[in-house]
BAPA-351634 format. One line per 10 residues: number of its first residue (from 0); for each residue x, y, z of N, C-alpha, C. Coordinates in Angstrom, 1 decimal. Each point is the difference from the previous one (the first is absolute). Layout:
<donus>
NUM = X Y Z X Y Z X Y Z ~ ...
</donus>
This chain:
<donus>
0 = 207.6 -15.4 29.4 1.4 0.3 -0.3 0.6 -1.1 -0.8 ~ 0.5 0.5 -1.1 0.7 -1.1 -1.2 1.4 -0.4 1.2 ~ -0.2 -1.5 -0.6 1.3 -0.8 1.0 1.4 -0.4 -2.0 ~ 0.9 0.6 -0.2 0.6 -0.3 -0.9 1.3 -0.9 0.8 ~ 0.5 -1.3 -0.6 1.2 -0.6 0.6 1.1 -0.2 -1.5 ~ 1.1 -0.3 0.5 1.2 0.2 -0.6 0.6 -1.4 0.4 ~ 0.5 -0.7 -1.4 0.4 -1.3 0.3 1.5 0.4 -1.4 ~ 1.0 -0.1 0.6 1.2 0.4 -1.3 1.2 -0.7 0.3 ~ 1.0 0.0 -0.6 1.2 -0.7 0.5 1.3 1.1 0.1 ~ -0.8 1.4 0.5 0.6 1.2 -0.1 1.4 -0.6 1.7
10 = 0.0 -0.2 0.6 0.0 -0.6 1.0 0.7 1.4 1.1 ~ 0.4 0.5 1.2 -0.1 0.2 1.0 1.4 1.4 -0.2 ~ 0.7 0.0 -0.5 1.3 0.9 -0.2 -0.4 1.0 -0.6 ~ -0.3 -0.1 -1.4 -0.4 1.3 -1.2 -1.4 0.7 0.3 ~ -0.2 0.8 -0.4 -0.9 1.2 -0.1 -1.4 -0.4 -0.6 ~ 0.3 -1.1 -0.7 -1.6 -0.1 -0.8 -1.3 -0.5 0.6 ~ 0.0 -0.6 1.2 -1.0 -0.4 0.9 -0.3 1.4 0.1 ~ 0.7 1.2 0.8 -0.4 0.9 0.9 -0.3 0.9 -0.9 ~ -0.1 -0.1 -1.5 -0.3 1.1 -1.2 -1.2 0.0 -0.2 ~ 0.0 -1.4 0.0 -1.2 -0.9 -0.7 -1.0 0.7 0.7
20 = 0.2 -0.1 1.4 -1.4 0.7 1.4 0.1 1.1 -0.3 ~ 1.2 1.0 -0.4 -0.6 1.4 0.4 -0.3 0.1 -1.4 ~ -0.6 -0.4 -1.1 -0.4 0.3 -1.0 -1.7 0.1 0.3 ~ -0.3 -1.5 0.7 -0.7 -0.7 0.0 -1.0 1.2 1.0 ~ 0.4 0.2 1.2 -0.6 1.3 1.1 0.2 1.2 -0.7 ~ 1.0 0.4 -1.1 -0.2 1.2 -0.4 -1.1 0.4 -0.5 ~ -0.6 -1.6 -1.1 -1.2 0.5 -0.3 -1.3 0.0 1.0 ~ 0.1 -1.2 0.5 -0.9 -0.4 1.3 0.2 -0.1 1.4 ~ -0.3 1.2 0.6 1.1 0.0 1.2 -0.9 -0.7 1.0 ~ -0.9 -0.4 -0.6 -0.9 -0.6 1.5 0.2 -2.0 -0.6
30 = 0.6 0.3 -0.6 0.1 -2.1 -0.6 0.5 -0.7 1.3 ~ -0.3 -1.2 -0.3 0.6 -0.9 1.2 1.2 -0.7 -1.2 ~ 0.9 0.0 0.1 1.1 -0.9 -0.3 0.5 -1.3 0.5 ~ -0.2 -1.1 -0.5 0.8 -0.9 0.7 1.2 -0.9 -0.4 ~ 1.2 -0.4 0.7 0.8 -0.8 -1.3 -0.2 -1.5 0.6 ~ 0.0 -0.6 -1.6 -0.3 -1.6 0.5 1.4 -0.1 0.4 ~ 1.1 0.1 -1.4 1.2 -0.3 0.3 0.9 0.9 -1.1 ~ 1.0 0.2 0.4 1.2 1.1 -1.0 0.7 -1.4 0.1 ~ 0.7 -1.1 0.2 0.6 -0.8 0.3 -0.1 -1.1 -1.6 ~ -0.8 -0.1 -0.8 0.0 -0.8 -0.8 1.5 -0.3 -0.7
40 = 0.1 -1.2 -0.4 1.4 -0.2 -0.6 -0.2 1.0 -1.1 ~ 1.5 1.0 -0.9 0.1 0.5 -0.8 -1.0 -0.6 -1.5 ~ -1.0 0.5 -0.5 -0.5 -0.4 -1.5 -0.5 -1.7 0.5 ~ -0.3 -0.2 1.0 -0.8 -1.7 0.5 -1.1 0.2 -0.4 ~ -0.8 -0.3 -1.1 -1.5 0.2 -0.1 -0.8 -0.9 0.6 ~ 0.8 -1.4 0.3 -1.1 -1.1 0.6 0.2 0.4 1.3 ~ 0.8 0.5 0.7 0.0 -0.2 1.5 -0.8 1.7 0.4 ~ 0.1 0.6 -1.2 -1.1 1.5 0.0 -1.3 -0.9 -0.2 ~ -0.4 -0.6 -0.8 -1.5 -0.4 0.3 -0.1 -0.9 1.1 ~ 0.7 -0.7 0.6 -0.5 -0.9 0.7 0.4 1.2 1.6
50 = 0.1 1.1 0.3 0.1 1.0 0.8 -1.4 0.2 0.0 ~ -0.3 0.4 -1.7 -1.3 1.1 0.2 -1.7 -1.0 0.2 ~ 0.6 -1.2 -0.7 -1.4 -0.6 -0.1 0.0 -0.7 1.3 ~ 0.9 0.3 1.3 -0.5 -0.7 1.3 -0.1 1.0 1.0 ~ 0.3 1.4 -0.4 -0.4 1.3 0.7 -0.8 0.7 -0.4 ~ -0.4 0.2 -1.0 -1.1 0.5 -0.9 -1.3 0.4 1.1 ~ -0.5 -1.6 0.0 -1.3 -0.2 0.4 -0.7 0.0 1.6 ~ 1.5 0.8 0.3 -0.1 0.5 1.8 -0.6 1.5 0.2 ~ -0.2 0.4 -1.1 -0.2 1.6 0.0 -1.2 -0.1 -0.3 ~ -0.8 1.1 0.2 -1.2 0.2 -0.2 -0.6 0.1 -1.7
60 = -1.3 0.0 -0.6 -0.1 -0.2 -1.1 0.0 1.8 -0.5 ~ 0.3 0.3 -1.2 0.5 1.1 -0.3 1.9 0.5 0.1 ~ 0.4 -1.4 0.6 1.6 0.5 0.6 0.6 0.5 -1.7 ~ 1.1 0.8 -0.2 0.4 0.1 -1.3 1.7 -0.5 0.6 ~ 0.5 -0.7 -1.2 1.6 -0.8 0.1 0.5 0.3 -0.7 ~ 1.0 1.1 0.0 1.2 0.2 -0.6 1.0 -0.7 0.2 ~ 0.6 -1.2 -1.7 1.0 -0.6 0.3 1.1 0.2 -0.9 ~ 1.2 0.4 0.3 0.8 0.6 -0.5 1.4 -1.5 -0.1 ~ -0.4 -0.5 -0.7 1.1 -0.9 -0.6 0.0 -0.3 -1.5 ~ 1.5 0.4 -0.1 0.6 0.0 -1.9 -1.1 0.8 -0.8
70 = -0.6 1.3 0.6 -0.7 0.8 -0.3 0.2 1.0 -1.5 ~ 1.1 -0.2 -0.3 0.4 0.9 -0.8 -0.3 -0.1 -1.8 ~ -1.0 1.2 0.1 -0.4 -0.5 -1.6 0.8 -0.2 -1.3 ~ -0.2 -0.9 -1.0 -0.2 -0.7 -0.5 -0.7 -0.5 -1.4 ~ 0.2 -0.1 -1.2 -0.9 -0.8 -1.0 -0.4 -1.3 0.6 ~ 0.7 -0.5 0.8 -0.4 -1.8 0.7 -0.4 0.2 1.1 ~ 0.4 0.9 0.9 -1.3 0.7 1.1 -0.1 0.9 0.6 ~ -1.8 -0.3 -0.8 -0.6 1.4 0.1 -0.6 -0.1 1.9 ~ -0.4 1.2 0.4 -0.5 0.3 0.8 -1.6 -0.3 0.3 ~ -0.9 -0.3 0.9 -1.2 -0.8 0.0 -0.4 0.5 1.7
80 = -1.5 0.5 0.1 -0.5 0.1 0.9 -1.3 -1.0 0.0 ~ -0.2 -0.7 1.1 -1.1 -0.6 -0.3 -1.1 -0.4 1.2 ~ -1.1 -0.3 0.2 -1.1 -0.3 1.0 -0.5 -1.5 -0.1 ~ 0.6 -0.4 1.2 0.0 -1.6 0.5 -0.6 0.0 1.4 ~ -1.0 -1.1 0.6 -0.6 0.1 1.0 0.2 1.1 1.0 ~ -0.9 0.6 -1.0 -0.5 1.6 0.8 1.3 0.8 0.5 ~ 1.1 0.0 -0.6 2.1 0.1 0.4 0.2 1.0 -1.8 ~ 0.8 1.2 0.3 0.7 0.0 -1.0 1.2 0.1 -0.1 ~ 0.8 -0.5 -1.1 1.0 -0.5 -0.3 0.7 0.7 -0.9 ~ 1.4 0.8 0.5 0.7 0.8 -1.4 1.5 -0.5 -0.1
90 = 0.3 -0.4 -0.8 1.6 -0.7 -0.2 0.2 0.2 -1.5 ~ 0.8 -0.6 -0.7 0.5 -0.4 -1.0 -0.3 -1.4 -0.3 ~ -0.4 0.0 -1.3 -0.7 -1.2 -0.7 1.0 -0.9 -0.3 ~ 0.8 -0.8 1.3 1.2 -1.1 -0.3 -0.4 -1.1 0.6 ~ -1.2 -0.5 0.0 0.5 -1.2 0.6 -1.2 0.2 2.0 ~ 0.4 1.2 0.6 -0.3 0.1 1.4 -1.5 -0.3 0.8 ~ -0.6 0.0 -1.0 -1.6 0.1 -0.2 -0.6 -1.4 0.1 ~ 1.0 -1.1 -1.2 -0.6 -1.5 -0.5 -0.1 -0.7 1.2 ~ 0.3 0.1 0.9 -0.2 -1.1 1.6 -1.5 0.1 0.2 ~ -0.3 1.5 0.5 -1.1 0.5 0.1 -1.5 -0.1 -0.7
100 = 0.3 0.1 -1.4 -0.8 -0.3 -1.1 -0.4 -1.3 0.0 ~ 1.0 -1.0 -0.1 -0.4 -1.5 0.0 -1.0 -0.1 0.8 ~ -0.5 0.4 1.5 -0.5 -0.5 0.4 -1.7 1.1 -0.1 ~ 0.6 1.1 0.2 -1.6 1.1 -0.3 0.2 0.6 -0.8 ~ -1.1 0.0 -1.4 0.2 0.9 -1.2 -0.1 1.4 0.6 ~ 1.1 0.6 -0.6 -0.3 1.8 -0.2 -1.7 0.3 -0.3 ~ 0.1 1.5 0.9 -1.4 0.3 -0.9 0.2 1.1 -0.2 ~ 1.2 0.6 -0.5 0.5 0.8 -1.4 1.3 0.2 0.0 ~ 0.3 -0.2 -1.4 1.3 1.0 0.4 0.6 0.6 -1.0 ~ 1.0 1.3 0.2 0.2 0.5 -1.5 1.3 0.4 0.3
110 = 0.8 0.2 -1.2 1.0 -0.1 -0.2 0.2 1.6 0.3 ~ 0.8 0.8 0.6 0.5 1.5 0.4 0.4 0.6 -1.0 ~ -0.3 1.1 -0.5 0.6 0.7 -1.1 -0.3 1.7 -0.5 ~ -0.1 0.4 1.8 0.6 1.1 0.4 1.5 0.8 -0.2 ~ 1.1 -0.8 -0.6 0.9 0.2 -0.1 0.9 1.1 -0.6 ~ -1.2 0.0 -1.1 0.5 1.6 -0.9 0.1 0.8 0.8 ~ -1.0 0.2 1.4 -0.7 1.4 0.4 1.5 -0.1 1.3 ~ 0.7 -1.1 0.5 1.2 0.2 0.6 1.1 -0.2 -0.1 ~ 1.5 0.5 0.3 0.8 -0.3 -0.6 0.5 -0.3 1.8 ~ 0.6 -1.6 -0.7 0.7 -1.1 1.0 0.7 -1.0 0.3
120 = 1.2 0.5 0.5 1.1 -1.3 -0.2 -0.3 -0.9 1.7 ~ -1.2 0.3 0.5 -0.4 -0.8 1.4 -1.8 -0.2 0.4 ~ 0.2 -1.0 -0.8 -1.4 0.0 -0.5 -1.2 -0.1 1.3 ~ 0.6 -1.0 0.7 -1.0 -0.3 1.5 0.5 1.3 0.5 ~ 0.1 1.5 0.4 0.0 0.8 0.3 -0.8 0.8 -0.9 ~ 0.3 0.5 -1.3 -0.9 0.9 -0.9 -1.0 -0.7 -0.2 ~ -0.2 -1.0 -0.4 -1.1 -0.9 -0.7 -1.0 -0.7 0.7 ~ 0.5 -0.9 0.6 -0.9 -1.0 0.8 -0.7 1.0 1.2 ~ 0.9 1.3 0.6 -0.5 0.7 1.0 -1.1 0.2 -0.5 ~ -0.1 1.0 -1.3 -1.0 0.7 -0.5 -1.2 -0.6 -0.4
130 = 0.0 -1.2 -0.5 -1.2 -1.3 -0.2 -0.2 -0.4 1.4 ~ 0.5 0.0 0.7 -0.6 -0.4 1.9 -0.6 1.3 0.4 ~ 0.5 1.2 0.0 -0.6 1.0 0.4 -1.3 0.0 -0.8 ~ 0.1 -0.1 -1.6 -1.2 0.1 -0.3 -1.2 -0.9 0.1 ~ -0.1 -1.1 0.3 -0.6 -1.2 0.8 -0.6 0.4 1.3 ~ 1.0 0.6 0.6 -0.1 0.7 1.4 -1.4 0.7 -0.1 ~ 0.0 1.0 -0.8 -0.6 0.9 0.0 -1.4 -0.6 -0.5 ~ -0.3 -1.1 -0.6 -1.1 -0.7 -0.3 -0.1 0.2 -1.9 ~ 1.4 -0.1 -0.5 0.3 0.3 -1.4 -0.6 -1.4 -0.6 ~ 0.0 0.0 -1.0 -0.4 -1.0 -1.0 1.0 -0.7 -0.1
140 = 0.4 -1.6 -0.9 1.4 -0.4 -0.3 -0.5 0.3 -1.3 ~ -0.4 0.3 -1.1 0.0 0.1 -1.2 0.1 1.5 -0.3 ~ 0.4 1.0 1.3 0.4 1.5 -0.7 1.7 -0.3 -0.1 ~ 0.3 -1.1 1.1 1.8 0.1 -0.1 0.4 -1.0 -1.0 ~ -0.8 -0.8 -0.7 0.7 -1.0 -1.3 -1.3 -0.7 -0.6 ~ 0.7 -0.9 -0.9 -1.4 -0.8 -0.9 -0.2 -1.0 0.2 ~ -1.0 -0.6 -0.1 -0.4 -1.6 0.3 0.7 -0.9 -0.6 ~ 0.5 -1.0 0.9 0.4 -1.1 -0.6 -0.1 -1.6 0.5 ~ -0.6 -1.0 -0.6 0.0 -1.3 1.0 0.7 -0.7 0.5 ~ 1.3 -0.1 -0.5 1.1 -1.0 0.5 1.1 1.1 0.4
150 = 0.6 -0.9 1.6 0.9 0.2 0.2 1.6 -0.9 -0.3 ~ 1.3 0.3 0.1 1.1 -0.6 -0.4 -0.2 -1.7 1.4 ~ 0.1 -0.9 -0.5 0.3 -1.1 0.7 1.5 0.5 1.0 ~ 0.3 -1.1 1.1 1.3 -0.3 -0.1 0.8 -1.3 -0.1 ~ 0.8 -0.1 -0.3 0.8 -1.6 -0.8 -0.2 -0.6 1.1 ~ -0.2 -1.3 -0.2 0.5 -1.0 0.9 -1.0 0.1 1.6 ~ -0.9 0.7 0.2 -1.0 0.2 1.0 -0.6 -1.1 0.2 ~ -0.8 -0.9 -0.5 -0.7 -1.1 0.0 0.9 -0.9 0.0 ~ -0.7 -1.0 1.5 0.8 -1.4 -0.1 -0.1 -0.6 -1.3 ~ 1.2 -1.0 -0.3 -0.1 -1.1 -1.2 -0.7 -1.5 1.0
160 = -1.0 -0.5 -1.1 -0.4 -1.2 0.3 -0.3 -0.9 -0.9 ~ 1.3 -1.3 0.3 -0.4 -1.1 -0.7 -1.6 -0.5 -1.0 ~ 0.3 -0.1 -1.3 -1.4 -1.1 -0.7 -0.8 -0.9 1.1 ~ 0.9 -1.0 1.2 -0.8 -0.4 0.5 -0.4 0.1 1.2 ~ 0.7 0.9 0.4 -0.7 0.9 1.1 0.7 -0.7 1.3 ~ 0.8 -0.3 -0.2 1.2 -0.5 1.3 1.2 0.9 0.5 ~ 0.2 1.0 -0.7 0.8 1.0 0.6 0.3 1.4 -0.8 ~ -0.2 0.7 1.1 0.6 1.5 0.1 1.3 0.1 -0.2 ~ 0.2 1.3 -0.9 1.0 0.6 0.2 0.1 1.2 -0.1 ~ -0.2 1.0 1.8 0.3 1.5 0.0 0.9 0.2 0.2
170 = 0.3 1.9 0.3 1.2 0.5 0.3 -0.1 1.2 0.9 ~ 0.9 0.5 0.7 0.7 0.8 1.0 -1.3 1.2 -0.8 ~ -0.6 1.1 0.9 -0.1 1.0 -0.8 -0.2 0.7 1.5 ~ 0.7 -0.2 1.2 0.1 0.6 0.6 1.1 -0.2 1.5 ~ 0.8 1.0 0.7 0.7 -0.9 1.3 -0.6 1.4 0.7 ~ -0.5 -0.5 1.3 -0.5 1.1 0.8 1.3 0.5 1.0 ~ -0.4 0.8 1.0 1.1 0.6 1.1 1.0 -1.2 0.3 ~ -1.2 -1.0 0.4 0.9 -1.0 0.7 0.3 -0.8 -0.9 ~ 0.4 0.0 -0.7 0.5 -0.9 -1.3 -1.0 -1.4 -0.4 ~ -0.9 0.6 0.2 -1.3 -1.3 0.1 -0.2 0.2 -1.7
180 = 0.1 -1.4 -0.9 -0.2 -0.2 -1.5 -1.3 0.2 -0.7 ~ -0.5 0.5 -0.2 -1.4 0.3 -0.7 -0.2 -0.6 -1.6 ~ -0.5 -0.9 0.2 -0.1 -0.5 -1.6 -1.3 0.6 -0.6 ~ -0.3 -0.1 -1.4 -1.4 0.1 -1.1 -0.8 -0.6 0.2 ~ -0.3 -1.2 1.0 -0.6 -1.4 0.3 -0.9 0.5 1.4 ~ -1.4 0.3 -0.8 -0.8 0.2 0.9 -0.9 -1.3 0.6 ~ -0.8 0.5 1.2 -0.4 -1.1 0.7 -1.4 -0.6 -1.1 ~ -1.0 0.9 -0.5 -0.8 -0.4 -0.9 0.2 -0.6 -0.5 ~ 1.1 -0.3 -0.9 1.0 -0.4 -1.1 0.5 -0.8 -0.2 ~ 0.2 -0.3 1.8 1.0 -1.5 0.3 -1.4 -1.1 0.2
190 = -0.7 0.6 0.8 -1.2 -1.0 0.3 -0.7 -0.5 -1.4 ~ -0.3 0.8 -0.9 -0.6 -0.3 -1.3 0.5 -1.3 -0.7 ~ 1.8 0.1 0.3 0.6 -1.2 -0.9 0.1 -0.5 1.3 ~ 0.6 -0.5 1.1 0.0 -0.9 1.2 -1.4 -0.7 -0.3 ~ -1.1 0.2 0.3 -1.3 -0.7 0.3 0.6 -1.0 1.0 ~ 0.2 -0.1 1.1 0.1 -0.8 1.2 1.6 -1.2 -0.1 ~ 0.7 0.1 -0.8 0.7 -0.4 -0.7 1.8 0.4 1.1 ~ 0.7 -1.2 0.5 1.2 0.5 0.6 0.9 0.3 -1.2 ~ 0.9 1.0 0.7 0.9 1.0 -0.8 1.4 -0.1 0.4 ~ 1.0 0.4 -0.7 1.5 0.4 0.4 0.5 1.5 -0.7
200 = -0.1 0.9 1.0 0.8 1.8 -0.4 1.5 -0.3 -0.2 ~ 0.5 0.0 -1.4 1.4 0.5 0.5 0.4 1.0 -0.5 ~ 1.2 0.4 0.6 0.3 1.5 -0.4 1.9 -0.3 0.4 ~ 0.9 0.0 -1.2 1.2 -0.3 0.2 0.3 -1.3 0.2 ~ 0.7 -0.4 1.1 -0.3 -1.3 0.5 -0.4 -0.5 1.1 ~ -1.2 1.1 0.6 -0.6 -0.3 1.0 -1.5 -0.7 -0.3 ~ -0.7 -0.6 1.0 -1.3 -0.9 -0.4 -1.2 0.4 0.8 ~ -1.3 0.3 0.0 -0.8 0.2 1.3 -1.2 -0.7 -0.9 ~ -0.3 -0.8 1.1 -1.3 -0.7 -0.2 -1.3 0.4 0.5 ~ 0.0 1.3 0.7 -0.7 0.5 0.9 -0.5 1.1 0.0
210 = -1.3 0.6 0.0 0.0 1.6 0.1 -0.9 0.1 1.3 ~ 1.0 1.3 1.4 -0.6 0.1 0.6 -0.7 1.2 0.3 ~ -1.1 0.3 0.0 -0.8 1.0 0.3 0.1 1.5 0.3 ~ 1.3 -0.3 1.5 0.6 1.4 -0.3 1.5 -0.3 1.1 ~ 0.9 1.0 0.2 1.2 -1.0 0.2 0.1 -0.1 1.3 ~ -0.6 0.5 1.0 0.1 -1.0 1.3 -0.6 -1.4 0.2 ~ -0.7 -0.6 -1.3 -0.5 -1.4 0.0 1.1 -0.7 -0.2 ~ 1.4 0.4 0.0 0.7 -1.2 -0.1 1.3 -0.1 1.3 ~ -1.0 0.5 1.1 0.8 0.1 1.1 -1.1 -1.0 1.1 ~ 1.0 -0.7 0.4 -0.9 -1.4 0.9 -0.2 1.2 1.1
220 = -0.9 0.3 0.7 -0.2 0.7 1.1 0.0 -0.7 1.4 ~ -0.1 -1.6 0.0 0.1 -0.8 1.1 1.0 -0.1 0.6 ~ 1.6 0.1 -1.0 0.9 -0.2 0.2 0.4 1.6 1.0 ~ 0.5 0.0 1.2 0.9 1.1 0.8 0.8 0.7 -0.9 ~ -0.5 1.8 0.0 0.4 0.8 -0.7 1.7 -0.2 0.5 ~ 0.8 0.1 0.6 1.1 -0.1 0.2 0.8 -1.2 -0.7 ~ -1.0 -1.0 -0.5 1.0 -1.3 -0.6 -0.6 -0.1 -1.3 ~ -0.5 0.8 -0.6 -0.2 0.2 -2.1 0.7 1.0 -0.4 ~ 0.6 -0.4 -1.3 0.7 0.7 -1.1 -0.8 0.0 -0.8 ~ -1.2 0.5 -0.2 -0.9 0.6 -1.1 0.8 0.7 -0.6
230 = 0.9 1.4 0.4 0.0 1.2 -0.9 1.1 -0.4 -1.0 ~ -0.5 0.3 -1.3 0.8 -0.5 -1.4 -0.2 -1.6 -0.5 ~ -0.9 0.0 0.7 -0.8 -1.6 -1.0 -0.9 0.8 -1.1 ~ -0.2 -0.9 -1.0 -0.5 0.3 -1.4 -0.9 -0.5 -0.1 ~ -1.1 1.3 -0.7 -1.5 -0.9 0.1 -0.9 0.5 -1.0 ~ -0.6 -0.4 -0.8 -0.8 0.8 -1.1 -2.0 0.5 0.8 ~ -0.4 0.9 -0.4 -0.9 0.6 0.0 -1.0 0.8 -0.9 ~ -1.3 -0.1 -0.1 -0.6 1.0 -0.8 -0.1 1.4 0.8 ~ 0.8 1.2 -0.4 0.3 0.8 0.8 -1.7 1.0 0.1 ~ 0.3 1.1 0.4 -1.3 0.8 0.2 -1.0 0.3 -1.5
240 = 1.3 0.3 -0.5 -0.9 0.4 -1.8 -0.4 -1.2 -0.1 ~ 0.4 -1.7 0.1 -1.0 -1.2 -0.8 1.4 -0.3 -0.6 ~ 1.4 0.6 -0.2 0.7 -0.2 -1.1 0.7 -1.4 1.0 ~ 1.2 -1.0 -0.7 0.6 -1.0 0.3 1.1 0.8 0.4 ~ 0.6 -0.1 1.6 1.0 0.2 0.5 0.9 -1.0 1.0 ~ 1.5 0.3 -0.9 0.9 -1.5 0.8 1.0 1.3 1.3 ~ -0.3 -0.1 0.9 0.6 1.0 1.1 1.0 -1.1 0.9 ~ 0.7 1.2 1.2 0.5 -0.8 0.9 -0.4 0.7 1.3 ~ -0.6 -1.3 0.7 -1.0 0.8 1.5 1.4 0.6 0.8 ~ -0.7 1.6 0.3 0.9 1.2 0.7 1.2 0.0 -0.5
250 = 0.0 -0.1 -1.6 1.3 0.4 -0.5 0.4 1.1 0.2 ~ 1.4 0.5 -0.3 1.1 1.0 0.2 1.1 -0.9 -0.4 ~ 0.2 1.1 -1.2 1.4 0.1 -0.9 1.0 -0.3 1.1 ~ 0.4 0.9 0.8 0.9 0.4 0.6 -0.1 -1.3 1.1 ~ -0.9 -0.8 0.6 0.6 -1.1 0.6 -0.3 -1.3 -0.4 ~ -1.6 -0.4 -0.4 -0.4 -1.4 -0.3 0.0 0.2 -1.4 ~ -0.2 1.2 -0.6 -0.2 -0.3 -1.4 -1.3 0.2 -0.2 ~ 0.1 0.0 -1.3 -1.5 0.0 -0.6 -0.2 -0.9 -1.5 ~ -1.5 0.1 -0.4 0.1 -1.4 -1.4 0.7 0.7 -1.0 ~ 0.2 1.3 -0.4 0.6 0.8 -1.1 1.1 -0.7 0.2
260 = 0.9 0.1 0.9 1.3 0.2 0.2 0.2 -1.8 -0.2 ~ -0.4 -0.4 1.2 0.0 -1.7 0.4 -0.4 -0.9 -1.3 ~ -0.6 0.5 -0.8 -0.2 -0.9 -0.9 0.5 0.5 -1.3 ~ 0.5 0.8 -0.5 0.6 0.7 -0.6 -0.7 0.9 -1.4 ~ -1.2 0.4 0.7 -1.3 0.1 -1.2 -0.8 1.1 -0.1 ~ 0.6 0.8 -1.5 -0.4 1.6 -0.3 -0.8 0.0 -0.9 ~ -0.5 1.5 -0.4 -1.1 -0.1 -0.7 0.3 -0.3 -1.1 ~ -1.5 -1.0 -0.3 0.0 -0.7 -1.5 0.7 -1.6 0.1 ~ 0.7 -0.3 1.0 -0.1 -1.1 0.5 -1.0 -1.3 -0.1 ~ 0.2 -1.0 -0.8 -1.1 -1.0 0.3 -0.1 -0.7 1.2
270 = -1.4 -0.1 0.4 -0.8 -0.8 1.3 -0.9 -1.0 -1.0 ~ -0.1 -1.6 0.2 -0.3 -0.7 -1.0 -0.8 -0.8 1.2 ~ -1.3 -0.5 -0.5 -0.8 -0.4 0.8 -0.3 -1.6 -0.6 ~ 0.2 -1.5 0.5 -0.3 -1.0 -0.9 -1.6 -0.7 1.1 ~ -0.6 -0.5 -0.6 -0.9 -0.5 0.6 -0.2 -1.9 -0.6 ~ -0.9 -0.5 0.4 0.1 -1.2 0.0 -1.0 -0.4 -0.9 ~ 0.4 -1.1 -1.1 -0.9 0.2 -0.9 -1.2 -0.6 0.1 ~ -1.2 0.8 -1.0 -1.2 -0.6 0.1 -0.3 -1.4 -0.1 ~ -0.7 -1.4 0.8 0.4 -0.8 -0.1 -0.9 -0.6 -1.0 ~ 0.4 -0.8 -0.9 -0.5 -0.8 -1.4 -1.0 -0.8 0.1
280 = -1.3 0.0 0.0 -1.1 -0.7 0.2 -0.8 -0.6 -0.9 ~ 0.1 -1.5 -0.2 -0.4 -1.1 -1.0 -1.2 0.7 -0.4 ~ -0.3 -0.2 -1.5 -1.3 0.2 0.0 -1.1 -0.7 0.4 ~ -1.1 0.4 0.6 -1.1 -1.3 0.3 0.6 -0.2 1.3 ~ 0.9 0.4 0.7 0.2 -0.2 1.8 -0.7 1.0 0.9 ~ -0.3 -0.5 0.9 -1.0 0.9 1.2 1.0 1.2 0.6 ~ -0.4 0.5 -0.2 0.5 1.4 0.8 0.5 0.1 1.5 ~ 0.6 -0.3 0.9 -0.1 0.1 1.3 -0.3 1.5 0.5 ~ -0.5 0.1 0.9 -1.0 1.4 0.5 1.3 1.0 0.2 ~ 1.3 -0.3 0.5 0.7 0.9 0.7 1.3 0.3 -1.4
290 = -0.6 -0.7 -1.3 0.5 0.5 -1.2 -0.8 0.8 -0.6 ~ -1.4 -0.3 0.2 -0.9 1.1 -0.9 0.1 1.4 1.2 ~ 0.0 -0.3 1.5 0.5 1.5 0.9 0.9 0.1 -1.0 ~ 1.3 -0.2 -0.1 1.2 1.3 -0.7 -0.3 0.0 -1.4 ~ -1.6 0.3 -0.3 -0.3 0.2 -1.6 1.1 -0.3 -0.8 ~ 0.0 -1.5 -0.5 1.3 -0.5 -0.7 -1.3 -0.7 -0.7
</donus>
């Protein structure tokens, strides 16, 4: 049984989530449907890929993703269905795809251009249904469009990193429920330029010297639960995707706050990472062993 999921920023009031499905069961009434999220910010393409590339790969291989953000055709974008780790993928060619791509090449993809044959002012309902249905059914992707190798980047995705390799500078490309900050700055990424190397995160005019693991590490447990104020201390983490997150442990808006709000930091925000510089070694001086450890 084909499992099709729906990730859009249609969000929870209007008709187009619940169109989307009966389109979707009209043609295939035995499909499994699932939604990652209707919730995306209006037209967010970084915070749509950073949804789909950390939900994606919970589904079984063959899953098909319909992603319905800033969908609307276009001479600057076109529509694109494509086959990425054993997953297919139908959205509009803006940008939603490049998170994903950096890390596992496509192994196809083609640009959609069924379009003559429908007329459509809602395209992830006419369009995208009918390329998932036809997938469904064990369709080809080269009967719904033509081959093509590149997909559209998106701006400003990739951390910036200094000539000498002493500091980062990402940005916001995500705030979760709990207002937890999600930066571009993944953990691979950080370790590559760190090599063993102490650091300073800042973000605003806040400082963290520290990344802990996951956020009840920054609660002394020795100390009698009745005499700590943990909730709304600030603490950075590599969250479950690998990505660089500055949170606040058991935040809520509504009492302790959270890092969105508390630190005053929305998407596209810079998070600036400085590290300590490589240290300058005479030529013709002996190496000390715990310099050649942090491969320097």
């Amino acid at each position: 049984m084909a499992i099709i999921t729906l990730t859009t920023d249609f969000g929870e009031k209007d008709y187009f989530s619940g169109a989307t499905k009966g389109a979707i069961y009209s043609e295939l009434p035995d499909v499994r449907i699932v939604d990652i999220s209707h919730s995306v910010s209006p037209f967010n393409i970084p915070e749509a890929a950073y949804i789909i590339q950390n939900a994606y790969n919970s589904f079984p291989k063959g899953t098909i993703h319909i992603i319905g953000i800033d969908s609307e055709i276009n001479p600057d974008n076109k529509h694109i269905a494509l086959k990425l780790d054993d997953h297919y993928f139908i959205c509009a060619n803006n940008g939603i795809m490049s998170m994903i791509c950096s890390e596992i090449a496509p192994e196809k993809i083609v640009e959609i251009n069924i379009h003559d044959k429908i007329q459509s002012s809602f395209p992830v309902l006419d369009v995208f249904v009918k390329v998932a249905c036809h997938i469904a059914r064990g369709g080809t992707l080269e009967v719904i469009g033509k081959p093509i190798t590149e997909i559209k980047p998106i701006k400003n995705i990739t951390p910036y990193i200094n000539e000498d390799k002493t500091q980062i500078i990402g940005s916001v490309i995500y705030i979760d429920n709990y207002g937890n900050v999600v930066t571009n700055i993944k953990r691979s990424f950080f370790e590559t330029v760190q090599k063993g190397r102490e650091f300073e995160i800042s973000a605003r005019h806040y400082t963290f010297k520290k990344i802990y693991n996951k956020y009840s590490d920054i609660v002394n447990f020795d100390i009698p639960e009745n005499k700590r104020n943990d909730e709304g201390r600030k603490l950075v983490v590599f969250n479950s995707g690998n990505f660089l997150e500055i949170a606040v442990y058991k935040s809520n808006s509504a009492t302790v706050g959270s890092a969105s709000t508390l630190l005053g930091l929305g998407i596209m925000d810079a998070v600036s990472i400085r590290f300590e510089p490589k240290p300058v070694i005479p030529k013709g001086t002996e190496i000390p062993d715990n310099i050649k450890a942090a491969n320097f």
